[in-house]
N, C-alpha and C positions, 0 to 999 in steps of 0.2 A: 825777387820781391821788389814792387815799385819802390817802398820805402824802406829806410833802415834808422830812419828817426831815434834814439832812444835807446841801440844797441852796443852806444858806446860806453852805455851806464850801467850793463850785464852784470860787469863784472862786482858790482859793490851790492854788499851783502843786505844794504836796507830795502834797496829795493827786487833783491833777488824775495824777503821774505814779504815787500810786501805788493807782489806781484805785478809790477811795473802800473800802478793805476795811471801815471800819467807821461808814459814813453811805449813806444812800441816794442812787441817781446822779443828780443833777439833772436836767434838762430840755435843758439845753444841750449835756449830754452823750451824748444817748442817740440811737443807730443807724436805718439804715434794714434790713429784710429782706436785702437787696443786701449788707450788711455782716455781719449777725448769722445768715444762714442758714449761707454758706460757713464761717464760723467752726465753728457746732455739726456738721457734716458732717465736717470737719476731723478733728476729737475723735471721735468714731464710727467714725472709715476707720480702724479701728485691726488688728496684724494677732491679736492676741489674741479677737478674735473671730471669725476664721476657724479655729482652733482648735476655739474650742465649735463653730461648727457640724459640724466634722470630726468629735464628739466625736456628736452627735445622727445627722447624714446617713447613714452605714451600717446604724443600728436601723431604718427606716422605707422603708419604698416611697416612691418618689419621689414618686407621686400617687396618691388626696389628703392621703395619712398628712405626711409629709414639708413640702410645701407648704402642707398647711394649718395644723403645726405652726407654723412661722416666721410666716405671718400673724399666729396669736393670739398669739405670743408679745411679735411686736415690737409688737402692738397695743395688748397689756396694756403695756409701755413705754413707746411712745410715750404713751399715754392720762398715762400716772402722771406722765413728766416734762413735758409739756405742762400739766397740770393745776397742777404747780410753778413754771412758767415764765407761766403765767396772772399768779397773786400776784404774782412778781417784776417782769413790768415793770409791773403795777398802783401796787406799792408801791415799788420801786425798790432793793428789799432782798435780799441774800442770801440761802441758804438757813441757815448758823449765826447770818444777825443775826434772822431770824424765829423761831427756835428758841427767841431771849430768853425770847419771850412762852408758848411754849407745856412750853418743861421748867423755866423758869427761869432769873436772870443767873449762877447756878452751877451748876444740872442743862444749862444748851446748853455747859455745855464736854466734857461725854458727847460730845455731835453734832462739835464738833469733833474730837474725840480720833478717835471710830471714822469721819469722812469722811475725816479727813488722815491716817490710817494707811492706810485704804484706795487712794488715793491711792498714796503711797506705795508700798505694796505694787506696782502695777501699772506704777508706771515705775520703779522696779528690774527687775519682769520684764520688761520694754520691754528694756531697757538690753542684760539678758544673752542675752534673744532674739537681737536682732541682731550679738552678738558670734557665737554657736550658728549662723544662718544664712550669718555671712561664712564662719566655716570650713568648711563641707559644698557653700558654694558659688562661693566663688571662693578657695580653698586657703588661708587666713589660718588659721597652725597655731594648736591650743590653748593652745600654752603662752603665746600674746600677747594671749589672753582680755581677761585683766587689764586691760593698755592700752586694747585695745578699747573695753571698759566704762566705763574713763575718760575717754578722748575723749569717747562719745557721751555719756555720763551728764552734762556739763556743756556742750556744746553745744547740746545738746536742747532745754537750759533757759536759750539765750541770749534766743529773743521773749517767753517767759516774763516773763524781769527786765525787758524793755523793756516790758509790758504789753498792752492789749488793740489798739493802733493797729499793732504787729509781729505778732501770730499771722492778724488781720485780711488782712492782705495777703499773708499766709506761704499762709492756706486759699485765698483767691481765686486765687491760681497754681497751689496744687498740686491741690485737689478736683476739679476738669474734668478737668486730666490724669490722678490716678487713676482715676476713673468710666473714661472710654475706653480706658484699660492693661486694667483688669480685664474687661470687656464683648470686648476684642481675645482676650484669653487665655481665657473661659467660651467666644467664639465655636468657636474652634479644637476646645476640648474638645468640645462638640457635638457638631460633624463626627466626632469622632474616635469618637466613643461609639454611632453612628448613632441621635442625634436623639431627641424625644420617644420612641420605640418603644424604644430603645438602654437609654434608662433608666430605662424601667419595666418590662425586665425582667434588670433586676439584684436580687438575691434578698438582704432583709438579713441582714448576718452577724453582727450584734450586736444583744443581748437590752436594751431601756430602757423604763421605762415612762414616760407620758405627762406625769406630775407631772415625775417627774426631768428628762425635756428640755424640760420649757417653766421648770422653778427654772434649767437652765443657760441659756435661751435669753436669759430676762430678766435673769440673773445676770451674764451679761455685760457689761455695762453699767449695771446699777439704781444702781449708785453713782455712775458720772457722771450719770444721770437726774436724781440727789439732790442733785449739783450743778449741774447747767446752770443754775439760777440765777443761778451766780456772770458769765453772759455772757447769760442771758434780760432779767437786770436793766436793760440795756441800750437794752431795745427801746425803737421810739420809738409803739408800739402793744401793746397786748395780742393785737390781731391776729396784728402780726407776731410778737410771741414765741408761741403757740400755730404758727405756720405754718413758722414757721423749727423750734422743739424737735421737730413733728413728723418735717420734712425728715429731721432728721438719724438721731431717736432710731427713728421707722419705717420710712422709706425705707432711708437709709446705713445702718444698725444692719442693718435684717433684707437688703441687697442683702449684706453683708459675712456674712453667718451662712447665705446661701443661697451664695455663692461659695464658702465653706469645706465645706461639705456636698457643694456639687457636683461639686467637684475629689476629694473625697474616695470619692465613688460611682467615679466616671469614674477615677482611679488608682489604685484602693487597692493592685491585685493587679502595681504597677509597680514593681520590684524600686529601678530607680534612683531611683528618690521615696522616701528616707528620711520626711517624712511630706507624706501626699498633701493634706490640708486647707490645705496653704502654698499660696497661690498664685505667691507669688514661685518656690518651687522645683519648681512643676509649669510656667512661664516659664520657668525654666532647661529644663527637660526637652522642651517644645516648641520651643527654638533660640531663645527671646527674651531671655536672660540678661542684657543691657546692658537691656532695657527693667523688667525684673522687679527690676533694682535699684535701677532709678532708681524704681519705685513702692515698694520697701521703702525708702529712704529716705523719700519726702515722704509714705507710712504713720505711720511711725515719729516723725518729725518733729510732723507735726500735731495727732499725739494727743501724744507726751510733754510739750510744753509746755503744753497744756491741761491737762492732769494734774498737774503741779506747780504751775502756776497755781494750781488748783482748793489744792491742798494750802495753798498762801501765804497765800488766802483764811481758810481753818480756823483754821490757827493765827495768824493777824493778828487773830482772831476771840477767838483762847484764851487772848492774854497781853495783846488790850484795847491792840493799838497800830499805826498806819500805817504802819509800815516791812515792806510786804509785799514786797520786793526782797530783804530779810535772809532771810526765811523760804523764797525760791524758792534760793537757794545751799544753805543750811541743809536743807531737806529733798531738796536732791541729793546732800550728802553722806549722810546716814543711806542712800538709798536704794543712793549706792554701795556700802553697805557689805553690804546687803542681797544684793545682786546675787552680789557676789563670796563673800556666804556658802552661795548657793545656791538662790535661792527657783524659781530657773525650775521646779523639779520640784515645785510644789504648787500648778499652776496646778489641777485639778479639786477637789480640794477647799474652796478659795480661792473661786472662782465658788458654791459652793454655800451658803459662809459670809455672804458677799454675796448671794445671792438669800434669805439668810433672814433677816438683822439688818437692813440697811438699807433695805427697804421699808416698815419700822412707823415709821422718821422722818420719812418723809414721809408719810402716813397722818397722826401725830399732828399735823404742822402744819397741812395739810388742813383736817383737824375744824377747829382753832383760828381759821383765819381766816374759814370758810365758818360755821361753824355754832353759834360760841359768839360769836366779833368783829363776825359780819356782814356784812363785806368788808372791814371795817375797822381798822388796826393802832394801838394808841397810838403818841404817840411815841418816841424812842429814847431821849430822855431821862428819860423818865417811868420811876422807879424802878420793879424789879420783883422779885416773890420772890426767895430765893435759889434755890428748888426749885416747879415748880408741879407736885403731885405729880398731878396729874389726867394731866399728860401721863409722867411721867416710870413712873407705875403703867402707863398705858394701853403704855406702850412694853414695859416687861418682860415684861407678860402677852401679846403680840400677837406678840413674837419666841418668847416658848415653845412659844405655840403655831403659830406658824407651824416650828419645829423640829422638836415632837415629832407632830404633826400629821399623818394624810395629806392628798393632795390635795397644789394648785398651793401651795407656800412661799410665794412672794411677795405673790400670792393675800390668800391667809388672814391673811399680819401686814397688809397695807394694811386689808381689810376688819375687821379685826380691832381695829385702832387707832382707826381712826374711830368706830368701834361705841362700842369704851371711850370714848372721851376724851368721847363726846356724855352719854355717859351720867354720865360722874363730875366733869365739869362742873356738873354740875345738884347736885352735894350738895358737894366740895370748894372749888370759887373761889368759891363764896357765903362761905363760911367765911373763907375769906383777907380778903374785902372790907372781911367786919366787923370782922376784927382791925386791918386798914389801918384 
């Protein structure tokens, strides 16, 4: 390992429980495949990204428009958070403790702010989804919304608080079982649709072009991408963190964006499917109702404790202390509050703001390690700018233009960051050194 930053503090028990948010994981901590793949698959089986695919599957012929969509899109994914889950178990670090080095020990609290809102943002919409699908599908009236949200919004975040040895075994139960729910319920639709021939000739009914559904495809997700570090760091290989981020972020990520597409070809014109891209409530619609809720439970589950996790992370990150069990309560509440004020109705917008801002932070850390460090990170100790503006330039100009831009969003700020940050390397951190 390049670094062993933070290993010397293994052994004491507060930060053993609270999962080293701000040291590198040591040696004695770190996982096998078998432990870290189910985890990142967990996080991924999410139902927010049956959605998006709901949202692309009607624009495109199912073959090869359709399908070969969802490849590049989860490829470009996968590639991105594999490529950050590389560093991480290399180094043993986070995605906002890496940040130090390349915006600064005051520009990486940027990278916290916009990963932990984001975060946020997504399990509040977690929260209120499954409040929206109990009512439409097993009669739980509106007006007990409220409650709903409150229950799940802090049970969610019970393995959460308990850390990475609870979500760990939470995914090894429930990931096999959803894999086979969902494979049971595509099977049926199939049959029902008659088959390969069934649905290629279904005729799209909605107009997208090919940037917009690969910025949604990887949009859904590029912010957990941006963190899977927080559980790549783990690994007890670079191997396995490259083999497990893949698992989840290509395999899980695009099987879930091709189940919501699919259901959404195969239903859309089915009057009782208030919306067809749910697969829980095309389950209800084919008589599997007890099994469709038992996968929108350990759905929902798996990802929102990973998502506040990810959050506790950030800002354990942004106020510089190890009480990451404060910050997973703490940001359940802001998110309840989120929830009940309404966010479920900005989910497409939200994806698109996410496929455009948070690919240039990983892009910029990228450069940083590969191409200006070497492979190599200082220590964590080792005082650092307040701002390194090579990266923190290379970020605002990679998100603009990956904004105003055409072409793939995400695309564009990744490729875009690296470009800069290689290039303003060469004339800014010279300058910092001499002033050091």
């Amino acid at each position: 390992m390049s670094i062993t930053t933070g290993s010397e503090f293994g052994s004491k028990p507060h930060l053993i429980e609270e999962d080293y948010p701000l040291s590198a994981v040591p040696a004695s901590a770190r996982k096998s495949i078998w432990s870290l793949a189910p985890l990142l698959m967990g996080f991924t089986l999410y139902s927010g990204t049956l959605f998006a695919g709901g949202l692309v599957g009607p624009a495109f012929k199912f073959f090869p428009d359709l399908l070969g969509l969802i490849v590049i899109g989860n490829l470009i994914l996968g590639g991105y958070a594999a490529a950050l889950g590389y560093i991480a178990a290399e180094t043993g670090l986070s995605t906002v403790l890496m940040a130090r080095f390349s915006f600064g020990s005051v520009g990486s609290r940027w990278v916290d702010f916009i990963l932990g809102f984001t975060q946020i943002g997504w399990y509040a919409w977690g929260s209120a989804l499954i409040a929206k699908l109990l009512n439409s599908l097993v009669g739980v009236p509106p007006s007990w919304n409220w409650l709903t949200i409150l229950f799940f919004t802090y049970f969610f975040c019970s393995t959460a608080y308990i850390g990475y040895r609870a979500m760990d075994w939470l995914s090894r139960l429930a990931v096999p079982a959803m894999l086979i729910l969902m494979v049971w319920c595509l099977t049926i639709a199939g049959h029902q649709v008659g088959g390969f021939e069934g649905l290629q000739a279904i005729v799209p009914t909605q107009k997208m072009g090919i940037g917009a559904a690969l910025t949604i495809i990887v949009g859904t997700f590029v912010s957990g991408g941006t963190q899977a570090t927080n559980w790549s760091r783990f690994a007890n290989s670079t191997r396995n963190a490259i083999v497990s981020t893949l698992s989840a972020f290509f395999f899980a990520n695009g099987f879930l964006i091709f189940s919501g597409a699919f259901c959404a070809l195969v239903y859309s014109g089915v009057k009782a499917i208030q919306d067809s891209s749910d697969i829980v409530q095309v389950m209800a619609y084919q008589g599997l109702l007890f099994w469709g809720m038992v996968l929108l439970f350990l759905n929902m589950w798996t990802t929102q404790d990973n998502t506040i996790y990810a959050f506790s992370i950030a800002g354990s990150h942004m106020f510089r202390t190890n009480k990451r069990t404060l910050f997973v309560l703490g940001g359940a509440t802001v998110a309840l509050v989120l929830a009940w004020g309404g966010i479920y109705d900005m989910l497409v917008p939200y994806l698109i703001l996410l496929g455009t801002f948070i690919p240039p932070i990983g892009g910029v850390i990228m450069a940083d390690y590969w191409f200006y460090r070497k492979g190599t990170f200082p220590s964590l100790e080792e005082p650092q700018p307040a701002f390194n503006w090579a990266g923190v330039i290379a970020y605002g100009v990679a998100s603009a233009i990956a904004y105003f831009a055409p072409g793939i969003k995400p695309i564009n700020g990744i490729l875009t960051a690296v470009v800069l940050y290689f290039v303003l390397t060469k004339f800014i951190l010279p300058i910092h050194r001499q002033e050091s």
